[in-house]
C-alpha positions as CSV (number, residue, x, y, z in Angstrom):
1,X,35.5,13.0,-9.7
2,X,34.6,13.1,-6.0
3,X,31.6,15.5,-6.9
4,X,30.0,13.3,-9.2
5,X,30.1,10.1,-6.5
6,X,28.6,12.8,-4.0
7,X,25.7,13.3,-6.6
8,X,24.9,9.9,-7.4
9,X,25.2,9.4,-3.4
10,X,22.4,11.8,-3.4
11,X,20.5,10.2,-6.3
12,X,20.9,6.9,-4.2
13,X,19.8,8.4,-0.8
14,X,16.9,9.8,-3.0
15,X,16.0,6.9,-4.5
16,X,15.9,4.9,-1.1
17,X,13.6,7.3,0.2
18,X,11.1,6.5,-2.7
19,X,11.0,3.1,-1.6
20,X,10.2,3.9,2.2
21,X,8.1,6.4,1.2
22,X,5.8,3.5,-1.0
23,X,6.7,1.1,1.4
24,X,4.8,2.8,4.4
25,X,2.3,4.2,1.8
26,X,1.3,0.5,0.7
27,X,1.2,-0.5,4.1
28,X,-0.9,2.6,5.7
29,X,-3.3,2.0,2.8
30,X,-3.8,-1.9,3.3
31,X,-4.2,-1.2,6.9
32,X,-7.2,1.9,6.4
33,X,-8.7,-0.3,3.8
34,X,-9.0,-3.5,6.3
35,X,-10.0,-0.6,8.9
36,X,-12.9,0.3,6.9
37,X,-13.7,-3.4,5.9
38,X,-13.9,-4.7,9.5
39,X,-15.5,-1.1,10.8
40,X,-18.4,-1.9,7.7
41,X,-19.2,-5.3,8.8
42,X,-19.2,-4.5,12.8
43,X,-21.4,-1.1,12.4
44,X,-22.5,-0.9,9.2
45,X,-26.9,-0.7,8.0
46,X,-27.7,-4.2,6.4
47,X,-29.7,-3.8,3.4
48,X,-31.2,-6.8,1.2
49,X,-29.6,-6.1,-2.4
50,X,-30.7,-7.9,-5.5
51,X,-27.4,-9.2,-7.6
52,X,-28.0,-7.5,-10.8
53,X,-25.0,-9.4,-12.7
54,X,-22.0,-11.7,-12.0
55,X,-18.9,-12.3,-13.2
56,X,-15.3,-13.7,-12.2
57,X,-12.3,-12.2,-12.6
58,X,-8.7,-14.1,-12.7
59,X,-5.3,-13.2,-11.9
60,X,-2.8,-15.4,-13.6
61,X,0.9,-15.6,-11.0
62,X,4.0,-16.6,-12.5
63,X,4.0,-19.7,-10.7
64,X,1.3,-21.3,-12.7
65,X,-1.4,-20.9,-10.0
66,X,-4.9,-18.5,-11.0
67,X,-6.6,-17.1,-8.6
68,X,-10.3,-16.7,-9.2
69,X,-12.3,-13.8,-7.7
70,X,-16.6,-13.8,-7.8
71,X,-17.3,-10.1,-8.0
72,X,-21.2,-9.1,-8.0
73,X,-23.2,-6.1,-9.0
74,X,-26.1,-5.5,-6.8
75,X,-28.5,-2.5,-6.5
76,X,-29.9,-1.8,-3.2
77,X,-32.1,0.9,-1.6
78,X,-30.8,2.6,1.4
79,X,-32.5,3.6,4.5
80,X,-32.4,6.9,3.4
81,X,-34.4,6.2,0.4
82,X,-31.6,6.6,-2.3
83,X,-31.1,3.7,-4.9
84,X,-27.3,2.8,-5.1
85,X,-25.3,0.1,-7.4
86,X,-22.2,-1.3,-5.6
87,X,-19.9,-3.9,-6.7
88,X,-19.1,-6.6,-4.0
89,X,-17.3,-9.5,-3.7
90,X,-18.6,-13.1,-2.3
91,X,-17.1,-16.5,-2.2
92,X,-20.3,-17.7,-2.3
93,X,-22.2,-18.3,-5.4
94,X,-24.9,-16.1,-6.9
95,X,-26.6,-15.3,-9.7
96,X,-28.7,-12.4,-11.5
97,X,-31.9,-12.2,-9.5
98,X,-30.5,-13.3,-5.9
99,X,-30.8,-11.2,-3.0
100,X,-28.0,-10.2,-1.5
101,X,-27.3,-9.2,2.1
102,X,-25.3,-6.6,2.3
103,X,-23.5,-4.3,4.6
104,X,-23.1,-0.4,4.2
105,X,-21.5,2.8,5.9
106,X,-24.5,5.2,5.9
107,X,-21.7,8.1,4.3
108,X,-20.6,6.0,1.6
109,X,-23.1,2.9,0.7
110,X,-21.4,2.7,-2.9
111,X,-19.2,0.9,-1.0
112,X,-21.2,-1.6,0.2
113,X,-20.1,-5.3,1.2
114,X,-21.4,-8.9,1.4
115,X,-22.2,-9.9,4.7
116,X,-20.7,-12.7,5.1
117,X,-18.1,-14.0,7.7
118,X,-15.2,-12.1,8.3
119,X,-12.0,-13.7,6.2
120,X,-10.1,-12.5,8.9
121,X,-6.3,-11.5,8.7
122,X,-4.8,-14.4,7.2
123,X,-1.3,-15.1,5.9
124,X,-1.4,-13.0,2.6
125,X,-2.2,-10.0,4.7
126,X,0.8,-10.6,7.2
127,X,2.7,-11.7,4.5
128,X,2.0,-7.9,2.5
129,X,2.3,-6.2,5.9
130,X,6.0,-8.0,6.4
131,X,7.2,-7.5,2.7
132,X,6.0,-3.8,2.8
133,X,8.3,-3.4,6.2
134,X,10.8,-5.4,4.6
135,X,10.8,-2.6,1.8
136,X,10.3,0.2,4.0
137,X,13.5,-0.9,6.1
138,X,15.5,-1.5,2.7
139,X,14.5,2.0,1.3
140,X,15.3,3.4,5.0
141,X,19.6,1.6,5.1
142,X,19.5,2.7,1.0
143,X,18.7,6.2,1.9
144,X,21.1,6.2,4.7
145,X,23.7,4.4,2.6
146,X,23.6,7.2,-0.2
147,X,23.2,10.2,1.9
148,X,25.9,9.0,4.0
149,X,28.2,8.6,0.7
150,X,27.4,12.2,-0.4
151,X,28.2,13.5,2.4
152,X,31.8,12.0,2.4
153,X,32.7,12.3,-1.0
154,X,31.5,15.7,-1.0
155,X,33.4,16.9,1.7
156,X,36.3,14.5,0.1
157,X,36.3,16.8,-3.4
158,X,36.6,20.2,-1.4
159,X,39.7,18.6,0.0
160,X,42.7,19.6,-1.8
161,X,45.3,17.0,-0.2
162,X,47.4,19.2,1.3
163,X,47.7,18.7,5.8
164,X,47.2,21.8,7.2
165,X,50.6,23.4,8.5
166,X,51.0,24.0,12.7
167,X,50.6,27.1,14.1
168,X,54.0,27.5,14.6
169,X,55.3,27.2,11.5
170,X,53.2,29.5,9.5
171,X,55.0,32.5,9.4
172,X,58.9,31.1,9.3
């Protein structure tokens, strides 16, 4: 019985380290992806895109709120000389035929963005950054929790019950 509960201890432990392991995945993405948002804006080639087509996507939450999101296709010639189609997103209103100005990283201008002011941090992104350390720490005392168990009720099932006998009495 004991060696079962030290295999689901593991499975547990296991488990918990899943959840670090996304936890501080999720958060190292978010912050290379703000990295490379703020780096595009600050040293990035401006470019004068035409918006090629619009539309708006929406994410429906459970609380009843929608979120609406302007997303743009634009085409833009680099300084290179190369033609390139990106996908941005503004909050500010376009429509097919617009210019565009845009922002690019000469290595990747596919993923160009709208030059616009900076939305800065803001509370959803240290609200994401505190739930995935939130996770992280839970997956981390899980882990701990389940290893920990193993390792007791394995050492617990190669226990037979009996005390060991003092050295002097063994051979009487």
């Amino acid at each position: 019985m004991f060696a079962a509960g030290g295999a689901f201890g593991v499975v547990f432990g296991c488990v918990g380290l899943l959840f670090a392991g996304v936890g501080i995945w999720l958060l190292v993405w978010s912050v290379r992806t703000m990295s490379t948002y703020r780096r595009t804006l600050r040293e990035g080639l401006m470019a004068q895109a035409r918006c090629l087509e619009t539309y708006v996507s929406r994410h429906h939450h459970s609380n009843g709120f929608t979120h609406s999101q302007r997303h743009l296709i634009v085409g833009f010639r680099t300084a290179d000389g190369y033609d390139v189609r990106a996908r941005v997103s503004s909050r500010r209103p376009f429509v097919a035929g617009d210019l565009v100005p845009v922002r690019y990283l000469p290595q990747r201008p596919d993923r160009a963005i709208a030059d616009e002011a900076p939305a800065g941090v803001g509370v959803v992104s240290c609200l994401f950054g505190g739930v995935m350390v939130v996770i992280t720490c839970v997956g981390l005392f899980f882990a701990a929790m389940g290893f920990g168990a193993a390792l007791f009720l394995g050492a617990s099932a190669h226990d037979d019950g009996s005390a060991p006998l003092p050295a002097a009495h063994v051979g009487s």
